[in-house]
N, C-alpha and C positions, 0 to 999 in steps of 0.2 A: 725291781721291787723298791730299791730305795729311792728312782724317780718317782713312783706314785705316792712314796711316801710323804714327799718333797711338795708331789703340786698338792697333796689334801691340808700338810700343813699350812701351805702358801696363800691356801684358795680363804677367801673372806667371804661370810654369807651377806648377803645384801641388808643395806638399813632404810631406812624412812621410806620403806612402801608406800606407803598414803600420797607420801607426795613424788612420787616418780610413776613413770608413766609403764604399761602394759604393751609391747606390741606384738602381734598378729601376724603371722609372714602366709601372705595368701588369702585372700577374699571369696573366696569360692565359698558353699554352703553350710560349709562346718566353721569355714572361718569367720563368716560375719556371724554365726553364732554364738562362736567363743566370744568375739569382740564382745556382744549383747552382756552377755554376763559376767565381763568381767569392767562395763560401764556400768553396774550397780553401786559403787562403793563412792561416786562421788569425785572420781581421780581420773586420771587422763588414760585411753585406750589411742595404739595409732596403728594403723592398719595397711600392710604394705601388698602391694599390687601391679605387674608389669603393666596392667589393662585398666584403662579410665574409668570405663564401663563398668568394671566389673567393681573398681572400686567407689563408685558412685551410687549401684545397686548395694554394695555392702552398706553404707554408712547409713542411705534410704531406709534399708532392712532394720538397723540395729533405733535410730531415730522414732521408728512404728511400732516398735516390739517391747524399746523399753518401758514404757507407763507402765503397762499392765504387766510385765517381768517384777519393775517395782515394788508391786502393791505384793509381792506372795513373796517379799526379805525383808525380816525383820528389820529394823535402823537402816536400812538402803537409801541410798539420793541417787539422782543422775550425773552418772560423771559425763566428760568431753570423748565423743570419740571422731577422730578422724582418718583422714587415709590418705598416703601420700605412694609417689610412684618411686621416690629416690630410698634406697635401703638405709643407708647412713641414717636419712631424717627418725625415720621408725626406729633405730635403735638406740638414739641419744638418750642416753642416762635411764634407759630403761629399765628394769628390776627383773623384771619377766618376760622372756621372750617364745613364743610357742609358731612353732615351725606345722604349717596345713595348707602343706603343698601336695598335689598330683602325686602319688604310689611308686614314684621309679628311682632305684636305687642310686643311678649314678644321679641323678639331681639332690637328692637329698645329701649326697656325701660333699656335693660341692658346696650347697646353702649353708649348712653345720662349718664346714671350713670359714665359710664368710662370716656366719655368725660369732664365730670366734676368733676371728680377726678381728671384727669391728665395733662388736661387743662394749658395755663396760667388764671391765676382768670382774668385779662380781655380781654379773648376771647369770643367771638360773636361764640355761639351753632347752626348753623342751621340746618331744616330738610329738604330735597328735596322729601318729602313723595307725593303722590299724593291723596292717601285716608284717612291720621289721623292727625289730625288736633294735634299739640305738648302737649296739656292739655292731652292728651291720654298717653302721655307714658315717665311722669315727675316723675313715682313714688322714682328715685334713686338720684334725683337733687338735689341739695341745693342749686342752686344761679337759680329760674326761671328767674328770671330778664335778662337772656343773653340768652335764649332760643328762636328760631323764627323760623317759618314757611318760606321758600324760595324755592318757587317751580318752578325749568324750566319745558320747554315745550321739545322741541329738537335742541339746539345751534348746532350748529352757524345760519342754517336755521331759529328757530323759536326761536328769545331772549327775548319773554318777561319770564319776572319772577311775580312770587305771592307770597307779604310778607305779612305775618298775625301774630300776637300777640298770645299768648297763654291764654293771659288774665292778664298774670302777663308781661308779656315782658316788658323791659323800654321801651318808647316810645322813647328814645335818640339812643336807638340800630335802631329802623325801620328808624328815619331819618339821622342815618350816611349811610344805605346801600341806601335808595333813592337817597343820593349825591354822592353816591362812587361806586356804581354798572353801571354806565352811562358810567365809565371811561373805563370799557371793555367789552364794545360793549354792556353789557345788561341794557335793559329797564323792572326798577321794577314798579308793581302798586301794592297799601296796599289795602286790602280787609280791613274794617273800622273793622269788626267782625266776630266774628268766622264762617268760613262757612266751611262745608263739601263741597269740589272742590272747594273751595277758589270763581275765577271769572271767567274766560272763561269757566273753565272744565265744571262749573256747567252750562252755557248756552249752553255749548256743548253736555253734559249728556241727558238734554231739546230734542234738534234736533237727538241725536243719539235712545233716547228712540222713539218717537213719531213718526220716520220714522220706527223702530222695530214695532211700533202698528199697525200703517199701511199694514204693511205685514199679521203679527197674523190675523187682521179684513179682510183678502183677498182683499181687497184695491186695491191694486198696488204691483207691483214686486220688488225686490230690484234694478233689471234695469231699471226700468221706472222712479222710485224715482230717483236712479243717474244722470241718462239723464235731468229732469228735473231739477234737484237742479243745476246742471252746466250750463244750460241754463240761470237758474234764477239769480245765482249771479255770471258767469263767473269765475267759478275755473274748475281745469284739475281733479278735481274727486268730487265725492258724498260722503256724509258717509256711503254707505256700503263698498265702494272700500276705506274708509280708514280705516274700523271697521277691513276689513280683513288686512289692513297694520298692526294694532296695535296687532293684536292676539284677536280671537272670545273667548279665555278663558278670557283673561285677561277684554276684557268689558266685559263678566258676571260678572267676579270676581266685577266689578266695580261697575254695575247694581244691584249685591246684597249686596254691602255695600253700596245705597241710600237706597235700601227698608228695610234693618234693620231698618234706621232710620227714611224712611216714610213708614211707612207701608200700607199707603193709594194708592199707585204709581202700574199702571197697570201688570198683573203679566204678559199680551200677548209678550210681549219684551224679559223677561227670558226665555219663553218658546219656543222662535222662536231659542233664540240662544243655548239652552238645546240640539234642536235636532240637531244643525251641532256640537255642541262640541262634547255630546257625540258621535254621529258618526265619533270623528275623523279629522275633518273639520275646523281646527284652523284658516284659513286664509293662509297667502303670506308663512309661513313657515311652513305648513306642506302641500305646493302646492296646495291646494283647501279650499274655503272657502264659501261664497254668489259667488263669480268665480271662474272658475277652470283653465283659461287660464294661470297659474303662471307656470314655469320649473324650 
């Protein structure tokens, strides 16, 4: 207790944002995302990547997207965003660093080690995780106090974010990004405590399973469910037509990390999507999924 007490007094919240640079760790399609939006402010984004490619399609991505990200934030400019393959480079004198990398635990517990080896000591650690809450994968850390959960959804489209506390997090880090995340385009809300899918996901997790049960129980169809559900709240799709947007593996993948943790939670949901996976049947990108109408 009196070490944590030690590294929160110790710990310095970061200064002159404006002019220090944002980086990125991982290029994949949440991350040249993030990048996008957080090259609104006029200030430097660097964006780290093992793969050339991949950071080459990022910087293309974020380069096409900003103009018109621009035009819908108030006072916004075009900052610099770039992408290099060396870690070190992305982390110099950075202010913010957000970690959206691949779902797997022991990767994450070694990048957070690096990151806080290599870090400036007061830089803000964030995870873009969607299924591990940061107490999971602190074992190489020594400053938790700069650690925090910052989850998007799908920017520029969908801005809100989920900041959560690891337990140890200063609470001066969750309310500098509540007053500093607004200024480019994202809207954060704090989950008060630790939650497995933070807040929306888990109310969406709710609706995504319970319409799965549905089906398992021969209920209803996944079409009749869709049809209904856009009826009912007026949106241009249901959740089976966005389960197949997201990838039929990826919510198993999802679905079986609540039931590790509830094991009380119906198994008919897994089972419904057991058999499109296994058969193949991922959704929008492997052309068929609960529809087949994708080309």
């Amino acid at each position: 207790m009196e070490d944590q007490k030690s590294n929160l007094a110790a710990f310095k919240l970061p200064e002159d944002l404006v002019n220090r640079p944002v980086a990125v760790i991982g290029a994949g399609t949440l991350g040249r995302r993030i990048a996008l939006m957080f090259g609104t402010r006029g200030g430097k984004v660097v964006i780290y990547d093992v793969s050339e490619e991949q950071r080459k399609a990022a910087v293309a991505y974020v380069n096409d997207e900003l103009p018109a990200v621009l035009k819908t934030i108030s006072g916004s400019s075009a900052g610099a965003v770039s992408a290099t393959g060396e870690l070190s480079e992305a982390l110099k004198e950075a202010w913010l660093i957000i970690e959206a990398i691949p779902e797997i635990l022991d990767l994450k517990k070694k990048v957070f080690g690096d990151l806080d080896r290599m870090s400036a000591p007061d830089a803000i650690l964030a995870s873009n995780s969607s299924s591990y809450a940061t107490s999971k994968f602190m074992d190489n850390v020594n400053h938790p106090e700069r650690v925090v959960n910052m989850h998007f959804y799908m920017p520029p489209s969908q801005n809100a974010v989920d900041l959560m506390s690891s337990g140890k997090t200063d609470q001066r880090v969750l309310d500098l990004l509540l007053a500093e995340l607004p200024k480019y385009g994202i809207f954060p809300f704090e989950a008060k405590k630790e939650s497995t899918g933070f807040i929306f996901n888990r109310i969406w997790a709710a609706i995504k399973r319970e319409s799965l049960e549905v089906v398992a129980e021969g209920v209803s169809t996944p079409e009749d469910i869709d049809s209904m559900f856009k009826l009912m709240f007026q949106t241009t799709a249901g959740p089976f037509r966005l389960m197949d947007k997201v990838g039929l593996d990826i919510v198993l993948h999802i679905e079986d990390h609540y039931a590790a943790e509830y094991p009380h939670l119906p198994t008919g949901p897994r089972e419904v999507l057991h058999k499109y996976v296994d058969a193949g049947h991922l959704g929008i990108k492997s052309g068929q999924g609960f529809y087949n109408d994708y080309k």
